[in-house]
DOLOMAR-997539 format. One record per residue (C-alpha): y, x, z. Coordinates in nm, 4 decimals. Each point is the difference from the previous one (the first is absolute). Layout:
BEGIN
{atom {Y; X; Z}} ...
***
This chain:
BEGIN
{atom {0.0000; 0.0000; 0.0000}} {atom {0.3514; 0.1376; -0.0774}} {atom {0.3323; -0.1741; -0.0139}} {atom {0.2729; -0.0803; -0.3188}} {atom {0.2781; -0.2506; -0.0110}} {atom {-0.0395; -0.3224; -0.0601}} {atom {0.1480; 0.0239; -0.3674}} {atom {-0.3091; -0.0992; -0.2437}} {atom {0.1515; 0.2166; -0.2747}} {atom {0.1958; 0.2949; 0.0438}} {atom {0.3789; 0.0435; -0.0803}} {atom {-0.1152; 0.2672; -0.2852}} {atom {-0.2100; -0.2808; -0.1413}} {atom {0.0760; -0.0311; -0.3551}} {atom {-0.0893; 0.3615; -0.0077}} {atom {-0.3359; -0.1873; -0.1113}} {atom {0.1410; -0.1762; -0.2942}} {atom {-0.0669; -0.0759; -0.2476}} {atom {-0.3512; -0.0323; 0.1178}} {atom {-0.3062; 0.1632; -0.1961}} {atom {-0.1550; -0.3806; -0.0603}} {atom {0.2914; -0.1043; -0.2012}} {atom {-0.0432; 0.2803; -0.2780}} {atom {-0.2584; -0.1750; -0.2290}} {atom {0.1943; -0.3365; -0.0171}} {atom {0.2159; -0.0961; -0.2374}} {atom {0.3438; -0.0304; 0.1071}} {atom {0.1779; -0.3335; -0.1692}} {atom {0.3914; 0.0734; -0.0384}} {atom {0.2074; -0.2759; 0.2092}} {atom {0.3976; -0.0202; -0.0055}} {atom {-0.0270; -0.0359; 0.4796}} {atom {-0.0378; 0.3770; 0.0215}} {atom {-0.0821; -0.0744; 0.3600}} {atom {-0.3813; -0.0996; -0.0893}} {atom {-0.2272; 0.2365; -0.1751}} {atom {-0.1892; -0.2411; -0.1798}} {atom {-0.3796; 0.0577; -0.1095}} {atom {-0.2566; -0.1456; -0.2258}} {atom {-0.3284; -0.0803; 0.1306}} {atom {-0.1706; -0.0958; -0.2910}} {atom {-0.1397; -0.3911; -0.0344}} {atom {0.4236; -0.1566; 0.0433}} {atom {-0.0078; 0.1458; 0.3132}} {atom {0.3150; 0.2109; 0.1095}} {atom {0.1075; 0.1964; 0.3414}} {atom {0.3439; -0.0131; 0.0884}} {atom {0.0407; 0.2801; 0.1877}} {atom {0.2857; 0.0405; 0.2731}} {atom {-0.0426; 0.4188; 0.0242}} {atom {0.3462; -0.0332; 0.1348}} {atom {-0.0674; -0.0992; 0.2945}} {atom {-0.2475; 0.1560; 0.2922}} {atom {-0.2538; -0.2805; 0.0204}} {atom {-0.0545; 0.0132; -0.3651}} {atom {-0.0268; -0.3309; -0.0846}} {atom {-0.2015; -0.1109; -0.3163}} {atom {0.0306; -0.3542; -0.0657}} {atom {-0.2130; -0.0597; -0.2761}} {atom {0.0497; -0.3025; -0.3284}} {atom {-0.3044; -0.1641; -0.1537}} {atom {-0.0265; -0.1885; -0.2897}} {atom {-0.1597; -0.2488; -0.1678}} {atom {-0.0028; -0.2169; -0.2712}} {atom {0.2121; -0.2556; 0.1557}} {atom {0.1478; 0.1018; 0.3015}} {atom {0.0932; 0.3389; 0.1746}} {atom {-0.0428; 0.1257; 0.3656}} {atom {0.1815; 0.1809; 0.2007}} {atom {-0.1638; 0.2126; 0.2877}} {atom {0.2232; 0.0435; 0.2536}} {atom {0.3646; 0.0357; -0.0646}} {atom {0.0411; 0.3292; 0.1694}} {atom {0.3013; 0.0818; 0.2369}} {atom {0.3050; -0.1974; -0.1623}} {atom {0.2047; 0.3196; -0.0931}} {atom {0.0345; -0.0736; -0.3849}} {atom {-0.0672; -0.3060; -0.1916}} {atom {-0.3596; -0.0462; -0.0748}} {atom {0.0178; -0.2960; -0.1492}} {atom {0.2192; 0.0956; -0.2452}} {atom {-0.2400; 0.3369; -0.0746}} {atom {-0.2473; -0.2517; -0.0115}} {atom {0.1383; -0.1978; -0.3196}} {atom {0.0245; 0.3036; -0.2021}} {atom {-0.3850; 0.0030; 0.0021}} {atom {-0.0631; -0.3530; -0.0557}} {atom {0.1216; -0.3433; -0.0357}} {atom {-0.2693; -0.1879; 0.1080}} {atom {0.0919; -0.2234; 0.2793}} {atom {-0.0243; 0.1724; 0.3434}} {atom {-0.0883; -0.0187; 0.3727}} {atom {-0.0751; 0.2267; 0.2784}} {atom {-0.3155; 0.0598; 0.2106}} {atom {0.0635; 0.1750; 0.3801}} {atom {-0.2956; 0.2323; 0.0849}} {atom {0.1752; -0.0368; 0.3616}} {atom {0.3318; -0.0445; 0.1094}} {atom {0.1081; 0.3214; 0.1127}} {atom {0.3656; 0.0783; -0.1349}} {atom {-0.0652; 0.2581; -0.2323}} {atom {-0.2677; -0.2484; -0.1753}} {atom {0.3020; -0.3206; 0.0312}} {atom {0.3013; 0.1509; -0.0769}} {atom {0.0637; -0.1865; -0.3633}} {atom {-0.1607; -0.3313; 0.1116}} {atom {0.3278; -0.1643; 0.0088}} {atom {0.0442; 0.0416; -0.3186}} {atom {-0.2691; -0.2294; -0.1218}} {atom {-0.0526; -0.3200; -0.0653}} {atom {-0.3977; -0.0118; 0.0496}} {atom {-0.1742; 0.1962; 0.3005}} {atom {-0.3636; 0.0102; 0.1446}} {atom {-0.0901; 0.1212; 0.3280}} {atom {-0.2761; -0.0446; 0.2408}} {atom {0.0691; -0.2197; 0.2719}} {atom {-0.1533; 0.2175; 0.3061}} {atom {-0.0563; -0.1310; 0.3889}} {atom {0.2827; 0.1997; 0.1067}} {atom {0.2474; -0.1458; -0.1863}} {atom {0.1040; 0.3665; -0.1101}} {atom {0.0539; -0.1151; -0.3892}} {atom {0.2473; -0.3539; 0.1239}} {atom {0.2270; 0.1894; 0.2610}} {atom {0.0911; 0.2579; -0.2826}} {atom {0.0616; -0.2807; -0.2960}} {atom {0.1751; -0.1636; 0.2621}} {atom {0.1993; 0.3180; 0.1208}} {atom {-0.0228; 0.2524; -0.2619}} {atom {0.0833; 0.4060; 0.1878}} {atom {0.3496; 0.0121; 0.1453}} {atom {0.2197; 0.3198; -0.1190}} {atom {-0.0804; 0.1654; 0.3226}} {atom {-0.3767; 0.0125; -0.0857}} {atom {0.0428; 0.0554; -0.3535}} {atom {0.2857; 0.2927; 0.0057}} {atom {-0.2839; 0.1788; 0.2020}} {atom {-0.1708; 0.0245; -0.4153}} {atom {0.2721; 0.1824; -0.1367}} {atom {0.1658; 0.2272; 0.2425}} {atom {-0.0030; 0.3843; 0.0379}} {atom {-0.2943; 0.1592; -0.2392}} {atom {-0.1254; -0.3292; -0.0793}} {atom {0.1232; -0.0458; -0.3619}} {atom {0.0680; 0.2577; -0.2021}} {atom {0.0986; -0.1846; -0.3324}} {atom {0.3102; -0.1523; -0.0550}} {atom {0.0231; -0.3146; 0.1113}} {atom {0.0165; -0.2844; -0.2483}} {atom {0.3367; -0.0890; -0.1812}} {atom {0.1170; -0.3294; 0.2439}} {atom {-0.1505; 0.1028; 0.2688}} {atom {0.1258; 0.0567; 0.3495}} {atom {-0.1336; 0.1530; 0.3000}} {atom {0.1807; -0.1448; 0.2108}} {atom {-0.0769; -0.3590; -0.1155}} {atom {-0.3716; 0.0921; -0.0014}} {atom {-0.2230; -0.2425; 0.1241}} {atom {-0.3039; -0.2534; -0.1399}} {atom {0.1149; -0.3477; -0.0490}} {atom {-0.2041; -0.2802; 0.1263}} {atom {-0.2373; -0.1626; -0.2560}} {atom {-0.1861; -0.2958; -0.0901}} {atom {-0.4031; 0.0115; -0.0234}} {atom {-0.1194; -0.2626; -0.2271}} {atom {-0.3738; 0.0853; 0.0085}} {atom {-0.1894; 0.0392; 0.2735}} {atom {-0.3354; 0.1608; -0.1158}} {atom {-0.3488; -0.0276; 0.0927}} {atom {-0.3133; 0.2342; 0.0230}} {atom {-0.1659; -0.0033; -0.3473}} {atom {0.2490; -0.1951; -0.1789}} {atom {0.0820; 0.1107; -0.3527}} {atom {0.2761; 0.0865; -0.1770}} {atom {0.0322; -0.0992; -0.3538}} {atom {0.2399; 0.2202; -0.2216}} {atom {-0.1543; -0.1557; -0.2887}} {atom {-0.2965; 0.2248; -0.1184}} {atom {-0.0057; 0.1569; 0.2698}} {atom {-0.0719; -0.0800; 0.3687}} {atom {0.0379; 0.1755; 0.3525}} {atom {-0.1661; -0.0884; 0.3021}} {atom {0.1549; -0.0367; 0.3482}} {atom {-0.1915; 0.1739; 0.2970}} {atom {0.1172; -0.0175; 0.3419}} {atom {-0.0678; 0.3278; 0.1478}} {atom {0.2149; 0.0610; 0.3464}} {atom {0.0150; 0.3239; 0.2044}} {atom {0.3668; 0.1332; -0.1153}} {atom {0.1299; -0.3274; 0.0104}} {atom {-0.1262; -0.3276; 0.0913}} {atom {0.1001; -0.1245; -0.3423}} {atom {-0.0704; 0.2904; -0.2681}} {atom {-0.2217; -0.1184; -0.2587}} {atom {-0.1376; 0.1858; -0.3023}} {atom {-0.0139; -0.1118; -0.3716}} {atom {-0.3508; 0.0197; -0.1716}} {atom {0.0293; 0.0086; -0.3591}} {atom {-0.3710; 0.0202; -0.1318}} {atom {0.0833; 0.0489; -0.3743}} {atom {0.2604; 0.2769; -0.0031}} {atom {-0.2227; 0.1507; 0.3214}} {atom {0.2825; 0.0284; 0.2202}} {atom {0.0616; -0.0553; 0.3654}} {atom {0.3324; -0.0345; 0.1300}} {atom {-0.0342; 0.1069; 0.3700}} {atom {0.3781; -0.0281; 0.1719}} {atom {0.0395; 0.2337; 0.2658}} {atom {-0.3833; -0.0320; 0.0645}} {atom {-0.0464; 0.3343; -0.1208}} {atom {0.1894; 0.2371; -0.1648}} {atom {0.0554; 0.4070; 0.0051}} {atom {0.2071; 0.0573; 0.2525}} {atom {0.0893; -0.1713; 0.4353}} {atom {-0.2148; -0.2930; 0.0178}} {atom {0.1567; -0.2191; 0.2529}} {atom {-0.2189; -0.2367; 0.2614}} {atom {0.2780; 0.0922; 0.2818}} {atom {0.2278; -0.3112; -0.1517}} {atom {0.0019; -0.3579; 0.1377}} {atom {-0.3237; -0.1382; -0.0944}} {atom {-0.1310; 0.3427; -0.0590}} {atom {-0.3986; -0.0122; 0.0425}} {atom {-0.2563; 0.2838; -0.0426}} {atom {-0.3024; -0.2322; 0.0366}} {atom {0.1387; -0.2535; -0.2852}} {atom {0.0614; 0.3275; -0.2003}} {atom {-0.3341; 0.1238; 0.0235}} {atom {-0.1235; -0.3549; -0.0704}} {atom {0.2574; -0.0377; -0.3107}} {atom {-0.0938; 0.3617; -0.1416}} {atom {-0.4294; -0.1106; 0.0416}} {atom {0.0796; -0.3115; -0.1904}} {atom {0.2116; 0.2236; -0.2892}} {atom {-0.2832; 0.1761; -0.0319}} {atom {-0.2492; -0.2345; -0.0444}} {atom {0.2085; -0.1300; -0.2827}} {atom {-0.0238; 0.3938; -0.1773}} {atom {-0.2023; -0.2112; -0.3328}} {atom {0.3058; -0.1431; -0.1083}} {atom {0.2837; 0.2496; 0.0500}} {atom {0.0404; 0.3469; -0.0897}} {atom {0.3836; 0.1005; 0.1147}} {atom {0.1994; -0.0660; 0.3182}} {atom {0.2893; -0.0657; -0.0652}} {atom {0.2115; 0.0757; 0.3174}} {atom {0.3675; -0.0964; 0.0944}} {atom {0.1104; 0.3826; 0.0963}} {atom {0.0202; 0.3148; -0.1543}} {atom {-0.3193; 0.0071; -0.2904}} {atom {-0.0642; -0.2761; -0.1696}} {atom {-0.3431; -0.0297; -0.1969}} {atom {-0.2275; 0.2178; 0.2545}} {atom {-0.3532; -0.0166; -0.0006}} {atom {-0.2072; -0.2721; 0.1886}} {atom {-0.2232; 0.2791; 0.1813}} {atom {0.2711; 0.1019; 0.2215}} {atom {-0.0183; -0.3672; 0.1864}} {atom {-0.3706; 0.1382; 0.1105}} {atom {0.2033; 0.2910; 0.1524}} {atom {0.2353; -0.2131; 0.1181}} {atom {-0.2824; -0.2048; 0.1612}} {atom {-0.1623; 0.2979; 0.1968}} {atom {0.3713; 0.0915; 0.1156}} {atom {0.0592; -0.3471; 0.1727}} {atom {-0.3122; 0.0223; 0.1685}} {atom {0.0643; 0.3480; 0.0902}} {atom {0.3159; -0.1717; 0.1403}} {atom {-0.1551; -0.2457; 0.1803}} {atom {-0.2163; 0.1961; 0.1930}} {atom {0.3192; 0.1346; 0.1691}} {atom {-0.0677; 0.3518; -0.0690}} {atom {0.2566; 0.3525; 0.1186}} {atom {0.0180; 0.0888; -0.3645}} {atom {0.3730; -0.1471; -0.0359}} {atom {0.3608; 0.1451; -0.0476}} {atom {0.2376; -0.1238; 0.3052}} {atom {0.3139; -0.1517; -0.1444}} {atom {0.2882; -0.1117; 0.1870}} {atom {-0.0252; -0.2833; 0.2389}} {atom {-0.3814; 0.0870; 0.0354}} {atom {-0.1205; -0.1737; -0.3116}} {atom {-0.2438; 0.2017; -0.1701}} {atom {-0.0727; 0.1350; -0.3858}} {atom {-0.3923; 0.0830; -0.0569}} {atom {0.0371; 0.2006; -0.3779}} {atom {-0.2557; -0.0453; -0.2659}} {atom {-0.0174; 0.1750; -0.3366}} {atom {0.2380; -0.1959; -0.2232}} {atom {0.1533; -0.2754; 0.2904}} {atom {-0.0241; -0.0256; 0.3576}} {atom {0.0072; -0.2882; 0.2970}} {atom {0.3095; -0.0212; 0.2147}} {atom {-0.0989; -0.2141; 0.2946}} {atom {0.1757; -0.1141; 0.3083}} {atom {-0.0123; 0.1821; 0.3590}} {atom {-0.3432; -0.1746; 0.0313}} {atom {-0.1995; 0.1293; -0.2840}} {atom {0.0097; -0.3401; -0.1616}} 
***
Protein backbone atom coordinates (compact mmCIF):
# COMPACT_ATOMS: atom_id res chain seq x y z
CA UNK A 1 0.00 0.00 0.00
CA UNK A 2 1.38 3.51 -0.77
CA UNK A 3 -0.37 6.84 -0.91
CA UNK A 4 -1.17 9.57 -4.10
CA UNK A 5 -3.67 12.35 -4.21
CA UNK A 6 -6.90 11.95 -4.81
CA UNK A 7 -6.66 13.43 -8.49
CA UNK A 8 -7.65 10.34 -10.92
CA UNK A 9 -5.48 11.86 -13.67
CA UNK A 10 -2.54 13.81 -13.23
CA UNK A 11 -2.10 17.60 -14.03
CA UNK A 12 0.57 16.45 -16.89
CA UNK A 13 -2.24 14.35 -18.30
CA UNK A 14 -2.55 15.11 -21.85
CA UNK A 15 1.07 14.22 -21.93
CA UNK A 16 -0.81 10.86 -23.04
CA UNK A 17 -2.57 12.27 -25.98
CA UNK A 18 -3.33 11.60 -28.46
CA UNK A 19 -3.65 8.09 -27.28
CA UNK A 20 -2.02 5.03 -29.24
CA UNK A 21 -5.82 3.48 -29.85
CA UNK A 22 -6.87 6.39 -31.86
CA UNK A 23 -4.06 5.96 -34.64
CA UNK A 24 -5.81 3.37 -36.93
CA UNK A 25 -9.18 5.32 -37.10
CA UNK A 26 -10.14 7.48 -39.47
CA UNK A 27 -10.44 10.91 -38.40
CA UNK A 28 -13.78 12.69 -40.09
CA UNK A 29 -13.05 16.61 -40.48
CA UNK A 30 -15.80 18.68 -38.39
CA UNK A 31 -16.01 22.66 -38.44
CA UNK A 32 -16.37 22.39 -33.64
CA UNK A 33 -12.60 22.01 -33.43
CA UNK A 34 -13.34 21.19 -29.83
CA UNK A 35 -14.34 17.38 -30.72
CA UNK A 36 -11.97 15.10 -32.47
CA UNK A 37 -14.38 13.21 -34.27
CA UNK A 38 -13.80 9.42 -35.37
CA UNK A 39 -15.26 6.85 -37.62
CA UNK A 40 -16.06 3.56 -36.32
CA UNK A 41 -17.02 1.86 -39.23
CA UNK A 42 -20.93 0.46 -39.57
CA UNK A 43 -22.50 4.70 -39.14
CA UNK A 44 -21.04 4.62 -36.01
CA UNK A 45 -18.93 7.77 -34.91
CA UNK A 46 -16.97 8.84 -31.50
CA UNK A 47 -17.10 12.28 -30.61
CA UNK A 48 -14.30 12.69 -28.74
CA UNK A 49 -13.89 15.55 -26.01
CA UNK A 50 -9.70 15.12 -25.76
CA UNK A 51 -10.04 18.58 -24.42
CA UNK A 52 -11.03 17.91 -21.47
CA UNK A 53 -9.47 15.43 -18.55
CA UNK A 54 -12.27 12.90 -18.35
CA UNK A 55 -12.14 12.35 -22.00
CA UNK A 56 -15.45 12.08 -22.84
CA UNK A 57 -16.56 10.07 -26.01
CA UNK A 58 -20.10 10.37 -26.66
CA UNK A 59 -20.70 8.24 -29.42
CA UNK A 60 -23.72 8.74 -32.71
CA UNK A 61 -25.36 5.70 -34.24
CA UNK A 62 -27.25 5.43 -37.14
CA UNK A 63 -29.74 3.84 -38.82
CA UNK A 64 -31.91 3.81 -41.53
CA UNK A 65 -34.46 5.93 -39.97
CA UNK A 66 -33.44 7.41 -36.96
CA UNK A 67 -30.05 8.34 -35.21
CA UNK A 68 -28.80 7.91 -31.56
CA UNK A 69 -26.99 9.73 -29.55
CA UNK A 70 -24.86 8.09 -26.67
CA UNK A 71 -24.43 10.32 -24.14
CA UNK A 72 -24.07 13.97 -24.78
CA UNK A 73 -20.78 14.38 -23.09
CA UNK A 74 -19.96 17.39 -20.72
CA UNK A 75 -21.93 20.44 -22.34
CA UNK A 76 -18.74 22.49 -23.27
CA UNK A 77 -19.48 22.83 -27.12
CA UNK A 78 -22.53 22.16 -29.04
CA UNK A 79 -23.00 18.56 -29.79
CA UNK A 80 -25.96 18.74 -31.28
CA UNK A 81 -25.00 20.93 -33.73
CA UNK A 82 -21.63 18.53 -34.48
CA UNK A 83 -24.15 16.06 -34.59
CA UNK A 84 -26.13 17.44 -37.79
CA UNK A 85 -23.09 17.69 -39.81
CA UNK A 86 -23.06 13.84 -39.79
CA UNK A 87 -26.59 13.21 -40.35
CA UNK A 88 -30.02 14.42 -40.70
CA UNK A 89 -31.90 11.73 -39.62
CA UNK A 90 -34.14 12.65 -36.83
CA UNK A 91 -32.41 12.41 -33.39
CA UNK A 92 -32.60 11.52 -29.67
CA UNK A 93 -30.33 10.77 -26.88
CA UNK A 94 -29.73 7.62 -24.78
CA UNK A 95 -27.98 8.25 -20.98
CA UNK A 96 -25.66 5.30 -20.13
CA UNK A 97 -26.03 7.05 -16.51
CA UNK A 98 -26.47 10.37 -15.42
CA UNK A 99 -23.26 11.45 -14.29
CA UNK A 100 -22.48 15.10 -15.64
CA UNK A 101 -19.90 14.45 -17.96
CA UNK A 102 -22.38 11.77 -19.72
CA UNK A 103 -25.59 14.79 -19.40
CA UNK A 104 -24.08 17.81 -20.17
CA UNK A 105 -25.94 18.45 -23.81
CA UNK A 106 -29.26 16.84 -22.69
CA UNK A 107 -30.90 20.12 -22.60
CA UNK A 108 -30.48 20.56 -25.79
CA UNK A 109 -32.78 17.87 -27.01
CA UNK A 110 -35.98 17.34 -27.66
CA UNK A 111 -36.10 13.36 -27.16
CA UNK A 112 -34.13 11.62 -24.16
CA UNK A 113 -34.03 7.99 -22.71
CA UNK A 114 -32.82 7.09 -19.43
CA UNK A 115 -33.26 4.32 -17.02
CA UNK A 116 -35.46 5.01 -14.30
CA UNK A 117 -33.29 3.48 -11.24
CA UNK A 118 -34.60 2.92 -7.35
CA UNK A 119 -32.60 5.75 -6.29
CA UNK A 120 -34.06 8.22 -8.15
CA UNK A 121 -30.39 9.26 -9.25
CA UNK A 122 -31.54 9.80 -13.14
CA UNK A 123 -35.08 12.27 -11.91
CA UNK A 124 -33.19 14.54 -9.29
CA UNK A 125 -30.61 15.45 -12.12
CA UNK A 126 -33.42 16.07 -15.08
CA UNK A 127 -35.05 17.82 -12.46
CA UNK A 128 -31.87 19.81 -11.25
CA UNK A 129 -29.35 19.59 -13.87
CA UNK A 130 -25.29 20.42 -11.99
CA UNK A 131 -25.17 23.91 -10.54
CA UNK A 132 -21.97 26.11 -11.73
CA UNK A 133 -20.32 25.31 -8.50
CA UNK A 134 -20.19 21.54 -9.36
CA UNK A 135 -19.64 21.97 -12.90
CA UNK A 136 -16.71 24.83 -12.84
CA UNK A 137 -14.92 21.99 -10.82
CA UNK A 138 -14.68 20.28 -14.97
CA UNK A 139 -12.85 23.00 -16.34
CA UNK A 140 -10.58 24.66 -13.91
CA UNK A 141 -6.74 24.63 -13.54
CA UNK A 142 -5.15 21.68 -15.93
CA UNK A 143 -8.44 20.43 -16.72
CA UNK A 144 -8.90 21.66 -20.34
CA UNK A 145 -6.32 22.34 -22.36
CA UNK A 146 -8.17 23.33 -25.68
CA UNK A 147 -9.69 26.43 -26.23
CA UNK A 148 -12.83 26.66 -25.12
CA UNK A 149 -15.68 26.83 -27.60
CA UNK A 150 -16.57 30.19 -29.42
CA UNK A 151 -19.86 31.36 -26.98
CA UNK A 152 -18.83 29.86 -24.29
CA UNK A 153 -18.27 31.12 -20.79
CA UNK A 154 -16.74 29.78 -17.79
CA UNK A 155 -18.19 31.59 -15.69
CA UNK A 156 -21.78 30.82 -16.84
CA UNK A 157 -20.85 27.10 -16.85
CA UNK A 158 -23.28 24.87 -15.61
CA UNK A 159 -25.81 21.83 -17.01
CA UNK A 160 -29.29 22.98 -17.50
CA UNK A 161 -32.09 20.94 -16.24
CA UNK A 162 -33.72 18.57 -18.80
CA UNK A 163 -36.68 16.71 -19.70
CA UNK A 164 -36.56 12.68 -19.93
CA UNK A 165 -39.19 11.48 -22.21
CA UNK A 166 -38.33 7.74 -22.12
CA UNK A 167 -37.94 5.85 -19.39
CA UNK A 168 -36.33 2.50 -20.54
CA UNK A 169 -36.61 -0.99 -19.62
CA UNK A 170 -34.27 -4.13 -19.39
CA UNK A 171 -34.30 -5.78 -22.86
CA UNK A 172 -36.25 -3.29 -24.65
CA UNK A 173 -35.14 -2.47 -28.18
CA UNK A 174 -34.28 0.29 -29.95
CA UNK A 175 -35.27 0.61 -33.48
CA UNK A 176 -33.07 3.01 -35.70
CA UNK A 177 -34.63 1.46 -38.59
CA UNK A 178 -32.38 -1.50 -39.77
CA UNK A 179 -30.81 -1.56 -37.07
CA UNK A 180 -31.61 -2.28 -33.39
CA UNK A 181 -29.85 -1.90 -29.86
CA UNK A 182 -30.74 -3.56 -26.84
CA UNK A 183 -31.11 -2.01 -23.36
CA UNK A 184 -29.37 -3.92 -20.39
CA UNK A 185 -29.54 -2.75 -16.97
CA UNK A 186 -26.26 -3.43 -15.49
CA UNK A 187 -25.65 -1.28 -12.03
CA UNK A 188 -22.42 -1.13 -9.98
CA UNK A 189 -21.08 2.54 -11.14
CA UNK A 190 -24.36 3.84 -11.03
CA UNK A 191 -27.63 2.57 -10.12
CA UNK A 192 -28.88 3.58 -13.54
CA UNK A 193 -25.97 2.87 -16.22
CA UNK A 194 -27.16 0.65 -18.81
CA UNK A 195 -25.30 -0.72 -21.83
CA UNK A 196 -26.42 -0.86 -25.55
CA UNK A 197 -26.22 -4.37 -27.26
CA UNK A 198 -26.13 -4.08 -30.86
CA UNK A 199 -25.93 -7.79 -32.17
CA UNK A 200 -25.44 -6.95 -35.92
CA UNK A 201 -22.67 -4.35 -35.95
CA UNK A 202 -21.17 -6.58 -32.73
CA UNK A 203 -20.88 -3.75 -30.53
CA UNK A 204 -21.44 -3.14 -26.88
CA UNK A 205 -21.78 0.19 -25.58
CA UNK A 206 -20.71 -0.15 -21.88
CA UNK A 207 -20.99 3.63 -20.16
CA UNK A 208 -18.66 4.02 -17.50
CA UNK A 209 -18.98 0.19 -16.86
CA UNK A 210 -15.63 -0.27 -18.06
CA UNK A 211 -13.26 1.62 -19.71
CA UNK A 212 -9.19 2.17 -19.66
CA UNK A 213 -8.62 4.24 -17.14
CA UNK A 214 -10.33 5.14 -12.78
CA UNK A 215 -13.26 2.99 -12.60
CA UNK A 216 -15.45 4.56 -10.08
CA UNK A 217 -17.82 2.37 -7.46
CA UNK A 218 -16.90 5.15 -4.64
CA UNK A 219 -20.01 7.43 -6.16
CA UNK A 220 -23.59 7.44 -4.78
CA UNK A 221 -24.97 4.21 -5.73
CA UNK A 222 -21.54 2.90 -6.32
CA UNK A 223 -21.67 -1.09 -5.89
CA UNK A 224 -18.83 -3.65 -6.32
CA UNK A 225 -21.15 -6.68 -5.95
CA UNK A 226 -23.69 -5.29 -8.81
CA UNK A 227 -20.41 -4.67 -10.81
CA UNK A 228 -19.17 -8.02 -10.57
CA UNK A 229 -22.72 -9.25 -11.28
CA UNK A 230 -23.10 -6.68 -14.38
CA UNK A 231 -19.48 -7.61 -15.80
CA UNK A 232 -20.59 -11.91 -15.38
CA UNK A 233 -23.70 -11.11 -17.29
CA UNK A 234 -21.47 -9.00 -20.18
CA UNK A 235 -19.71 -11.83 -20.50
CA UNK A 236 -22.05 -14.32 -20.94
CA UNK A 237 -23.35 -12.24 -23.77
CA UNK A 238 -19.41 -12.47 -25.54
CA UNK A 239 -21.53 -14.50 -28.87
CA UNK A 240 -22.96 -11.44 -29.95
CA UNK A 241 -20.46 -8.60 -29.45
CA UNK A 242 -16.99 -8.20 -30.35
CA UNK A 243 -15.99 -4.36 -29.20
CA UNK A 244 -16.65 -2.37 -26.02
CA UNK A 245 -17.30 0.53 -26.67
CA UNK A 246 -16.55 2.64 -23.50
CA UNK A 247 -17.51 6.32 -22.56
CA UNK A 248 -13.68 7.42 -21.59
CA UNK A 249 -10.54 7.62 -23.14
CA UNK A 250 -10.47 4.43 -26.04
CA UNK A 251 -13.23 3.79 -27.74
CA UNK A 252 -13.52 0.36 -29.70
CA UNK A 253 -11.34 -1.92 -27.16
CA UNK A 254 -11.51 -5.45 -27.17
CA UNK A 255 -14.23 -7.52 -25.28
CA UNK A 256 -11.44 -9.76 -23.47
CA UNK A 257 -10.42 -7.04 -21.25
CA UNK A 258 -14.09 -7.23 -19.39
CA UNK A 259 -12.71 -10.93 -18.28
CA UNK A 260 -9.80 -8.90 -16.76
CA UNK A 261 -11.93 -6.55 -15.58
CA UNK A 262 -13.98 -9.37 -13.97
CA UNK A 263 -11.00 -10.99 -12.00
CA UNK A 264 -10.09 -7.28 -10.84
CA UNK A 265 -13.56 -6.69 -9.12
CA UNK A 266 -13.33 -9.81 -7.43
CA UNK A 267 -9.85 -9.17 -6.53
CA UNK A 268 -11.57 -6.01 -5.13
CA UNK A 269 -14.03 -7.56 -3.32
CA UNK A 270 -12.07 -9.72 -1.39
CA UNK A 271 -10.72 -6.53 0.30
CA UNK A 272 -7.20 -7.21 -0.39
CA UNK A 273 -3.68 -4.64 0.79
CA UNK A 274 -2.79 -4.46 -2.85
CA UNK A 275 -4.26 -0.73 -3.21
CA UNK A 276 -2.81 2.88 -3.69
CA UNK A 277 -4.05 5.25 -0.63
CA UNK A 278 -5.57 8.39 -2.08
CA UNK A 279 -6.68 11.27 -0.21
CA UNK A 280 -9.52 11.02 2.18
CA UNK A 281 -8.65 7.21 2.54
CA UNK A 282 -10.38 6.00 -0.58
CA UNK A 283 -8.37 3.56 -2.28
CA UNK A 284 -7.02 2.84 -6.14
CA UNK A 285 -6.19 -1.09 -6.71
CA UNK A 286 -4.18 -0.71 -10.49
CA UNK A 287 -4.63 -3.27 -13.15
CA UNK A 288 -2.88 -3.45 -16.51
CA UNK A 289 -4.84 -1.07 -18.74
CA UNK A 290 -7.60 0.47 -15.84
CA UNK A 291 -7.85 0.23 -12.26
CA UNK A 292 -10.73 0.30 -9.29
CA UNK A 293 -10.95 3.39 -7.15
CA UNK A 294 -13.09 2.40 -4.20
CA UNK A 295 -14.23 4.16 -1.12
CA UNK A 296 -12.41 4.04 2.47
CA UNK A 297 -14.15 0.61 2.79
CA UNK A 298 -12.86 -1.39 -0.06
CA UNK A 299 -16.26 -1.29 -1.67
Amino acid sequence: MRSEPIAMKPSDWRKNLPRPAYRDLRPVPVSDPWFSVYDLGHDTYALYEDGQYEESIPYLVVGRDRALLVDTGNGIANIRAQCRELTALPLSVVNTHSHIDHVGSNYLFDEIAAYDDSMGLARRTAALGYFHEKAVTYIQGSAVWKEFPKGFDPALYCIPPYRITHWLRDGEILDLGGRELEVLHTPGHSPDSVCLLDRTARMLWVGDLFYTGCIYTWLPGGDIDLLIESYERLIALFPHYDTLMPSHNEPAVEKELLLEALEGAKKVRRRTDDFILLEGGRRKYPFNRFAFVTGPDGV
